[in-house]
N, CA, C and O of each residue as an XYZ file, in Angstrom:
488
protein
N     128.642    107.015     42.909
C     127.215    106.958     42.722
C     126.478    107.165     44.048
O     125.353    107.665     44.078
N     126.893    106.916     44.740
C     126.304    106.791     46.578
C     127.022    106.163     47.129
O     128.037    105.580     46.749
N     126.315    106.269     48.538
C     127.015    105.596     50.350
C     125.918    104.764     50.445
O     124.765    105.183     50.547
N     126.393    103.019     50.402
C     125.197    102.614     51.499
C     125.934    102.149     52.802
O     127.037    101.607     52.726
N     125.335    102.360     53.940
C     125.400    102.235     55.091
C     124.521    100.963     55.398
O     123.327    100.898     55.103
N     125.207     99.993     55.999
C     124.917     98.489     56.156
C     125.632     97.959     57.647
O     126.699     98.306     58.152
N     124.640     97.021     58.111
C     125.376     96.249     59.167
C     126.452     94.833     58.652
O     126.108     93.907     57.918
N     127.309     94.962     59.061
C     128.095     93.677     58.447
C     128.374     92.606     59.809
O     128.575     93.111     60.913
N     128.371     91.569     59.691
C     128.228     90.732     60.362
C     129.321     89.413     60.096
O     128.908     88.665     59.209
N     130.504     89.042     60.644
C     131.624     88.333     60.849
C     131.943     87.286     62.166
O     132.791     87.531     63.024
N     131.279     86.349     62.144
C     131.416     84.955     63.268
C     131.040     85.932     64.479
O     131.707     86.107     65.499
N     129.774     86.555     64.123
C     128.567     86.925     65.361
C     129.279     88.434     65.986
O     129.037     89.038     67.031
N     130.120     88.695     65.016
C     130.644     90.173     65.508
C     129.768     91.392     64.422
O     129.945     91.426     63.205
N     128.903     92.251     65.117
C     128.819     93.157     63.769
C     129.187     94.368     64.334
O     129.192     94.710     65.517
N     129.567     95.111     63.093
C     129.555     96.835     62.780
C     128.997     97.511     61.841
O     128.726     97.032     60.740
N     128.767     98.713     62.196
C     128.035     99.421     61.239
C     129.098    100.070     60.061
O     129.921    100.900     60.446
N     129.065     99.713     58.757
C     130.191     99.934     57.625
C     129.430    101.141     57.102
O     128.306    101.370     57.548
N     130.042    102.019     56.073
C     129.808    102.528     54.636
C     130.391    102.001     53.671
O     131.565    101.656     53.797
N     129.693    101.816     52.465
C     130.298    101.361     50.845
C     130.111    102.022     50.280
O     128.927    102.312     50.108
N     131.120    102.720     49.597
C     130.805    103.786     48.510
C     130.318    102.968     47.091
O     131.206    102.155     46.836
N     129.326    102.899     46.173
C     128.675    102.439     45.456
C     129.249    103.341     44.159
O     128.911    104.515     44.006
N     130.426    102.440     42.981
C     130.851    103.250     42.387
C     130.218    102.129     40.639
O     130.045    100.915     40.536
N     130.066    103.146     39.683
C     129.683    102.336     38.691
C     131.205    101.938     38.270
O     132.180    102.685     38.177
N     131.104    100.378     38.017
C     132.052     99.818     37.383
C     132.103     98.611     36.687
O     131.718     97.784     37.513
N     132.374     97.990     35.567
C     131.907     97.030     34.768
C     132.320     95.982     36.006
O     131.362     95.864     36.769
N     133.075     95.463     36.276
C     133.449     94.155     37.819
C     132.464     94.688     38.674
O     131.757     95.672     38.893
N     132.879     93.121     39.190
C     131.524     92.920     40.597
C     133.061     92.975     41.249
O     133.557     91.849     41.276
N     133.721     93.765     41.653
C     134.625     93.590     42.963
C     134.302     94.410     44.071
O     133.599     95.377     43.776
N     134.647     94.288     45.377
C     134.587     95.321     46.405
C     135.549     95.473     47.021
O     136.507     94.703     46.944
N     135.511     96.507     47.775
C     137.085     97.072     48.625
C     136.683     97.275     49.773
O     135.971     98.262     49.960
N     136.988     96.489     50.769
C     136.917     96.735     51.751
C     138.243     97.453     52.850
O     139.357     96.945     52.983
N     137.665     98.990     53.686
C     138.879     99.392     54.438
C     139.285     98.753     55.158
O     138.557     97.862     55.594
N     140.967     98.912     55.763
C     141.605     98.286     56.839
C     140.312     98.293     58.367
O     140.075     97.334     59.102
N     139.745     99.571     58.434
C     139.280     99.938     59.464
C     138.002     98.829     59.842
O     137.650     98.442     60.956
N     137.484     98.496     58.570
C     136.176     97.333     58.612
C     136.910     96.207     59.378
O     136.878     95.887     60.566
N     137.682     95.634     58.156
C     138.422     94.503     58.405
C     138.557     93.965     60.311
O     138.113     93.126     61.094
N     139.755     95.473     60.232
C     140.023     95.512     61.828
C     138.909     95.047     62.857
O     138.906     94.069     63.604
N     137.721     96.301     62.622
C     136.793     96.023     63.299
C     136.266     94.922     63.632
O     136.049     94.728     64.828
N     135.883     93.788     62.531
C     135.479     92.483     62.171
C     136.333     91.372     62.746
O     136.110     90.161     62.759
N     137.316     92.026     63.196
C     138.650     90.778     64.131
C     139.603     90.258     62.466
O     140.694     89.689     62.450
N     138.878     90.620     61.378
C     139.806     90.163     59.907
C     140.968     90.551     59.789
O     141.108     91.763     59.626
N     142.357     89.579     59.831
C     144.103     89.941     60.574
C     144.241     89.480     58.403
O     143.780     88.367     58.150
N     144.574     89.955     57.649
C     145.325     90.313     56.604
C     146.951     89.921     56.698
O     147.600     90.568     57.519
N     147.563     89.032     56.009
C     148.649     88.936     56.010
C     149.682     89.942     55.361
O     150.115     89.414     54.337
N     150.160     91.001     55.533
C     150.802     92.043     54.612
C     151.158     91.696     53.176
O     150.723     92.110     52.102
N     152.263     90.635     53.558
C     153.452     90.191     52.432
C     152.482     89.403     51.395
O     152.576     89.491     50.171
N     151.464     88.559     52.153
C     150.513     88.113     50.823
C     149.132     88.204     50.590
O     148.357     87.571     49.874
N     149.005     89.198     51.410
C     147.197     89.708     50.976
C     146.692     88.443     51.621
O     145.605     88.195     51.099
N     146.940     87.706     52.352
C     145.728     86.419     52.040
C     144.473     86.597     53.292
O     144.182     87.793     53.306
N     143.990     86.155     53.895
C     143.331     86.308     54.581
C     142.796     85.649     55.355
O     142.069     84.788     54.861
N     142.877     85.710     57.045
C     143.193     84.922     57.738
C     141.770     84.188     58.988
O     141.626     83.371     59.897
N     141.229     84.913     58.404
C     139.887     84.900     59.397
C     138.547     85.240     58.554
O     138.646     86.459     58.416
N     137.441     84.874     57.964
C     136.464     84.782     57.076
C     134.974     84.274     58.045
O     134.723     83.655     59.079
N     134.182     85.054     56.845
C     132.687     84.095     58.197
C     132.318     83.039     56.886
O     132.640     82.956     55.701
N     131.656     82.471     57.613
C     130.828     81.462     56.815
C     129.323     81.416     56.792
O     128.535     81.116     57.689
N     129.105     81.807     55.476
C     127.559     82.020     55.299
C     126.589     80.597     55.261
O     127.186     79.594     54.870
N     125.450     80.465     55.556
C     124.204     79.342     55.293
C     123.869     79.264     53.981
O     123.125     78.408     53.501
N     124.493     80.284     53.299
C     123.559     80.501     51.932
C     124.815     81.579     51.218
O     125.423     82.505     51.754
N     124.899     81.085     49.933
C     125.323     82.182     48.574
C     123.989     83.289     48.366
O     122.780     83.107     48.224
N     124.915     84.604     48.428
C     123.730     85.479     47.363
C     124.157     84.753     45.958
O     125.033     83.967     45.598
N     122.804     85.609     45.227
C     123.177     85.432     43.843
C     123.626     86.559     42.809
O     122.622     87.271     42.792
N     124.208     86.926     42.255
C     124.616     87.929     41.431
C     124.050     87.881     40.447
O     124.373     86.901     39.776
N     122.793     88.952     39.699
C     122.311     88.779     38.889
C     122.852     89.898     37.091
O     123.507     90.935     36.987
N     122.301     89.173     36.211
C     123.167     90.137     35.214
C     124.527     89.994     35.006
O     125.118     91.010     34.642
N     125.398     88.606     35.200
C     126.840     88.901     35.167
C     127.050     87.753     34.962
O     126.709     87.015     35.886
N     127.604     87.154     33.868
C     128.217     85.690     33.245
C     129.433     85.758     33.065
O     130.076     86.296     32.164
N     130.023     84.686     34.751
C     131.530     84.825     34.460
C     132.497     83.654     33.527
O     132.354     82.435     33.622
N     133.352     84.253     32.751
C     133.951     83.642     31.680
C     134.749     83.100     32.562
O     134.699     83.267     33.780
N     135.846     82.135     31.683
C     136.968     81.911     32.571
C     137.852     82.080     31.713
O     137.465     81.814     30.575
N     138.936     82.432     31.802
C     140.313     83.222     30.661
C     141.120     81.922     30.375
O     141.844     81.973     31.370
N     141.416     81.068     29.883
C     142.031     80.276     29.495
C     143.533     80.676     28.419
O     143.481     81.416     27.436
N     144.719     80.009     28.900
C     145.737     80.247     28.123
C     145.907     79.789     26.963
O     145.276     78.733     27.002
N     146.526     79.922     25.528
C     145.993     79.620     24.253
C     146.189     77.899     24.527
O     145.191     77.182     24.459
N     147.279     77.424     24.777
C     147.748     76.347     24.241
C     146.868     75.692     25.409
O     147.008     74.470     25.356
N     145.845     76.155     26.646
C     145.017     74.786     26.875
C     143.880     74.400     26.471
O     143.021     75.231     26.175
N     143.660     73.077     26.382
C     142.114     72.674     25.596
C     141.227     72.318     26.967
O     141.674     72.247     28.112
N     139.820     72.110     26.525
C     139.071     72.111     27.133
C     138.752     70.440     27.599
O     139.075     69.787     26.607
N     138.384     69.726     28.407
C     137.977     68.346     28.806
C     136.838     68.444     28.527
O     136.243     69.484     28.813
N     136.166     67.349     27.860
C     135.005     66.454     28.287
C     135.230     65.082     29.212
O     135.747     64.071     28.738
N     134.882     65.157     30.266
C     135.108     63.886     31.049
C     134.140     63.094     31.294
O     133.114     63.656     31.677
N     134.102     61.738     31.186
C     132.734     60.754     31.209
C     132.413     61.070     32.534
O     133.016     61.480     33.526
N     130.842     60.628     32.125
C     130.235     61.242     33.642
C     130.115     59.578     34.282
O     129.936     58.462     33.795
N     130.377     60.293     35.984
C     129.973     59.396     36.534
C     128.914     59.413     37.909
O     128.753     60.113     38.909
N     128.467     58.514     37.457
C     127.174     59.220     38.500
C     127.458     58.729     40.426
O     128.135     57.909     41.046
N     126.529     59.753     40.718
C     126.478     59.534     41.874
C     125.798     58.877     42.620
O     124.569     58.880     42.545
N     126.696     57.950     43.782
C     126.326     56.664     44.615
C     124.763     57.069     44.889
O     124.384     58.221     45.100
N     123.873     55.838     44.843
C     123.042     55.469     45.335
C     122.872     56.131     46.610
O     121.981     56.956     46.812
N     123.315     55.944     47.056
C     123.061     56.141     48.916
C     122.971     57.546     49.261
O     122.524     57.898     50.353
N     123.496     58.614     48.118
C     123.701     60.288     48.742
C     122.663     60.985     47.495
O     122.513     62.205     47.550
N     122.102     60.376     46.615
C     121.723     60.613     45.012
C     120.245     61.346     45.670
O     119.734     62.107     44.847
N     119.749     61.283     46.531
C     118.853     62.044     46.488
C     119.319     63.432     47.478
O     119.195     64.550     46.977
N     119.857     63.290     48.898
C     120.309     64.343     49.254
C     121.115     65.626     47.995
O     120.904     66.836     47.910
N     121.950     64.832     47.260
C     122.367     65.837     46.268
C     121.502     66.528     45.351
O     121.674     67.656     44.891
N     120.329     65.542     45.084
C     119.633     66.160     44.019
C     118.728     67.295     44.892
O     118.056     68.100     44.248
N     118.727     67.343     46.418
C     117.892     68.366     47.043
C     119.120     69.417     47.115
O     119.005     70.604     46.810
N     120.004     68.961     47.450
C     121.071     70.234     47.098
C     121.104     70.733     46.725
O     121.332     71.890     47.079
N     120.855     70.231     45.355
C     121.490     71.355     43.763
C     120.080     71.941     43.470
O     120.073     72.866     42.658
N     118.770     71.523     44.043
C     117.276     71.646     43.451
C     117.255     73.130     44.667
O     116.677     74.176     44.368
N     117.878     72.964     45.806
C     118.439     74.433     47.049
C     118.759     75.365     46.269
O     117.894     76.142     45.864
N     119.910     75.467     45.944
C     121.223     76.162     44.510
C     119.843     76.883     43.733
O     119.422     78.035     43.833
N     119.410     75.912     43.054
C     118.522     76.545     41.855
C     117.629     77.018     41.917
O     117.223     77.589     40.904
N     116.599     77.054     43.483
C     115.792     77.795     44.024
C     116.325     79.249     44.348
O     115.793     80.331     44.099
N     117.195     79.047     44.801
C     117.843     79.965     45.604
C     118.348     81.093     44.536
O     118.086     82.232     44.920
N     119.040     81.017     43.233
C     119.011     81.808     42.181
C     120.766     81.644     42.279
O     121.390     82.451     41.591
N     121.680     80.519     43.200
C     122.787     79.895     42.860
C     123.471     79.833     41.406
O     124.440     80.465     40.984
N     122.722     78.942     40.817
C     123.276     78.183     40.062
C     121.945     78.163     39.297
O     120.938     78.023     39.991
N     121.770     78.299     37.784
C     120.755     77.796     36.805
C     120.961     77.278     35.907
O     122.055     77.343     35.346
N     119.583     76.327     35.317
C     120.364     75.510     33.977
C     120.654     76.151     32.641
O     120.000     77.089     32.187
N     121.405     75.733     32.205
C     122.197     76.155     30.753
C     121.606     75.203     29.585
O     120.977     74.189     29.885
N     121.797     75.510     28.473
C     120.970     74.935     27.324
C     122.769     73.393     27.158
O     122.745     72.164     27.088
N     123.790     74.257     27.164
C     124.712     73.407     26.955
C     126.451     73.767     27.371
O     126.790     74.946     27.274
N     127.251     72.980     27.715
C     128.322     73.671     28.046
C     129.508     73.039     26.945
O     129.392     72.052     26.218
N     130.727     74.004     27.099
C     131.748     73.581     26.060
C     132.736     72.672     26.561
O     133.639     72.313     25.806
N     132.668     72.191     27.920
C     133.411     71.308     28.688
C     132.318     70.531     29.624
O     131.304     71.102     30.027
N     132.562     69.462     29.863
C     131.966     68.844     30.973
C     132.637     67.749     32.234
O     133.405     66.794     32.352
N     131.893     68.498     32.904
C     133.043     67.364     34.152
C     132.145     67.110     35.488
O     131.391     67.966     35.951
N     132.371     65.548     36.150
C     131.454     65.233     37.218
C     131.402     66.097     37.767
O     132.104     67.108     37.728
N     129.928     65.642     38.816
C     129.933     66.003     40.392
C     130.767     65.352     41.327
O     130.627     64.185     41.694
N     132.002     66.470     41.857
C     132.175     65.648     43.025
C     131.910     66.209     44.244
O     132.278     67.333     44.586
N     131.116     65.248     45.067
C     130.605     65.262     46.408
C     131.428     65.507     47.033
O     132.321     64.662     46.974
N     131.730     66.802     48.061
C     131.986     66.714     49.481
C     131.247     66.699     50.655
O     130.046     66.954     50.563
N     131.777     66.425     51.854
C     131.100     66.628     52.342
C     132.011     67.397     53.686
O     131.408     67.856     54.657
């Protein structure tokens, strides 16, 4: 479909990339060895994993795309009692998640088919 040409930016290192912009039902991307390289990103051969990552301030949001999750036949789904969260962090979290939902993160749902706490990290 097209080239966009973008600065990419990796723990304060950037380069100038191309992405070829291809129509395809997945949100995946491919990034070349040559980016990677550039970016200081060391790839483990034998297991793909990946050894060096930046860390963003903020999630984009992906709009238009509700991801399922594939479940195997024989597992069922949990409802787990909720339990709420301590006093002492209950408002920082609720500015958290109120961040998330500004931000176009995370939005509310009418209802879900499983439910399970918040758990806090920090």
């Amino acid at each position: 479909m097209g080239i966009l040409r973008a600065s990419v930016t990796v723990n304060g290192r950037t380069v100038e990339a191309e992405f070829y912009v291809v129509d395809s039902p997945t949100l995946e991307a491919i990034m070349g060895l040559d980016l990677l390289s550039d970016l200081g990103v060391t790839i483990i051969p034998a297991t793909g994993r990946v050894l060096a990552v930046s860390e963003e301030d903020y999630l984009p949001a992906i709009k238009g795309y509700q991801h399922r999750i594939v479940l195997k036949k024989e597992a069922a789904l949990t409802c787990q009692k909720l339990r709420r969260v301590p006093l002492s962090i209950r408002e920082e979290v609720s500015q958290e998640i109120e961040k998330l939902r500004e931000s176009g993160v995370i939005e509310p749902i009418e209802a879900s088919e499983c439910i399970n706490p918040v758990i806090v990290a920090r």
